[in-house]
Kinemage of the C-alpha trace (Angstrom):
@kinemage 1
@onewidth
@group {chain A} dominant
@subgroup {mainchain}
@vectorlist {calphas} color= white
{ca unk a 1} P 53.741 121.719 103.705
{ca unk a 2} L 56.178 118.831 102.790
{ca unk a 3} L 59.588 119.349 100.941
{ca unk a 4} L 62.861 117.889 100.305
{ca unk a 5} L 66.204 119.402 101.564
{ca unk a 6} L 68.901 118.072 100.261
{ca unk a 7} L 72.659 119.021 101.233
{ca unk a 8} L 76.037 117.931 99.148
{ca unk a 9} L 79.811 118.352 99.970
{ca unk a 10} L 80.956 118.996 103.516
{ca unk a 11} L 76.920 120.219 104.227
{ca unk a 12} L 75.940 117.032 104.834
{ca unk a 13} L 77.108 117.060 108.985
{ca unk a 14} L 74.159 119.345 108.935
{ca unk a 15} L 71.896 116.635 108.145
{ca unk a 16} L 70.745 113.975 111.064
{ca unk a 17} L 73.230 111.143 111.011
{ca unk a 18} L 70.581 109.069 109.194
{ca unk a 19} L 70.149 111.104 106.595
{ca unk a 20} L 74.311 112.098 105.805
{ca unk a 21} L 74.605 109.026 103.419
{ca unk a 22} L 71.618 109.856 101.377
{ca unk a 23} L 72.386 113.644 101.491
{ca unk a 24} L 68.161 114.251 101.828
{ca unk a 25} L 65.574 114.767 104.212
{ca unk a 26} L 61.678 115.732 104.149
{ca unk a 27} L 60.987 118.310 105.913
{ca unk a 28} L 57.296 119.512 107.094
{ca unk a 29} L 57.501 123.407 107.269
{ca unk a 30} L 55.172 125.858 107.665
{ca unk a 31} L 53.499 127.403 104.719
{ca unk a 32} L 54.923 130.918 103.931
{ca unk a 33} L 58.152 129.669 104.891
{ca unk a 34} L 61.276 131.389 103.004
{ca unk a 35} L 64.265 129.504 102.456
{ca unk a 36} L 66.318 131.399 104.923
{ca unk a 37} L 63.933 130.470 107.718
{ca unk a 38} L 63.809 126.798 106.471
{ca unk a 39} L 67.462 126.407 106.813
{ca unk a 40} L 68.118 128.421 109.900
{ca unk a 41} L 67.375 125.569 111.906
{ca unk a 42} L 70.363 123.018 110.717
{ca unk a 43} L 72.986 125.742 111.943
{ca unk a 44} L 74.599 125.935 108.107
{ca unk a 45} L 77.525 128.787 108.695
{ca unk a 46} L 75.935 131.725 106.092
{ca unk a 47} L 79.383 131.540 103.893
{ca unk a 48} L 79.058 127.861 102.884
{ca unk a 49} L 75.104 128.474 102.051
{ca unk a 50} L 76.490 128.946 98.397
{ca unk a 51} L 74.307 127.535 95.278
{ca unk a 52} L 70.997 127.123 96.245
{ca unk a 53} L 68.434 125.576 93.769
{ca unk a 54} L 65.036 124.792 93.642
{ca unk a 55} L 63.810 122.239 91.924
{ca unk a 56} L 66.600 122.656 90.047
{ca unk a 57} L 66.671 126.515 89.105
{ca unk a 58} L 69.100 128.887 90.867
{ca unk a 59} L 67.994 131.279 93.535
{ca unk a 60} L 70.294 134.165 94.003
{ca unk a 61} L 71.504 135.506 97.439
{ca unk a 62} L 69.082 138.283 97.082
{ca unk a 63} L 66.040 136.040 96.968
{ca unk a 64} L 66.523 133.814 99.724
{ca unk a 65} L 65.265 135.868 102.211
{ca unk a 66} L 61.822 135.710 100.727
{ca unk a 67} L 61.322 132.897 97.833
{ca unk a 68} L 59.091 130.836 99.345
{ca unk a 69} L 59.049 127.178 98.343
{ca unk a 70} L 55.890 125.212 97.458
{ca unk a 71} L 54.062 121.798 98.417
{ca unk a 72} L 56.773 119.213 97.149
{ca unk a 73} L 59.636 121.359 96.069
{ca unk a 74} L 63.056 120.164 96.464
{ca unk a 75} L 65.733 122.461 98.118
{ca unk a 76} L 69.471 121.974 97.359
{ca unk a 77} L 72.228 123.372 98.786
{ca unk a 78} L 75.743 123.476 98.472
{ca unk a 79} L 78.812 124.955 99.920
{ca unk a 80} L 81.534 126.575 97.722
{ca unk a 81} L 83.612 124.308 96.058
{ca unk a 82} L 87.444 124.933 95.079
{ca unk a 83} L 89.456 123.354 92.144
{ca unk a 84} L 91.869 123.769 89.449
C-alpha cells in the first residue's frame, strides 16, 4: 500500500537528500504494516520519535507498535521540540 511520511525539525536528515527540502516521501509498504516497522528503516533514534500523527490525529507511544496505517494515509513525525 502507498502512504506519505513526512518528517519536520532536525528529522528531516532521515529523509533521502531529495526529499529533506520538502520534508515528504511516498512510501510503498506492505499491508499490515505498523508504524514502528514503517519507520524502523530510516534509523530515527527512538527518543526523537516524539508526536506522531496520522492524518492528522495523535497516536500515543502505546499504539505505535500496532496502529496500522491505511491505503493513502499520511504519517508525521516529529522530534521533541524545546522553547520558552
Amino acid at each position: 500500500m502507498r502512504i506519505t511520511l513526512k518528517l519536520y525539525a532536525s528529522l528531516t536528515q532521515h529523509l533521502p537528500a531529495d526529499a529533506r527540502r520538502s520534508n515528504q516521501i511516498p512510501l510503498e509498504v506492505a499491508d499490515g504494516a505498523s508504524i514502528a516497522q514503517i519507520i524502523q528503516p530510516f534509523g530515527m533514534p527512538k527518543g526523537l520519535v516524539h508526536l506522531v500523527l496520522v492524518n492528522g490525529v495523535y497516536v500515543p507511544p502505546e499504539q505505535r507498535l500496532g496502529f496500522v496505517p491505511k491505503e493513502g494515509d499520511v504519517l508525521a513525525i516529529w522530534p521533541p521540540i524545546a522553547g520558552g
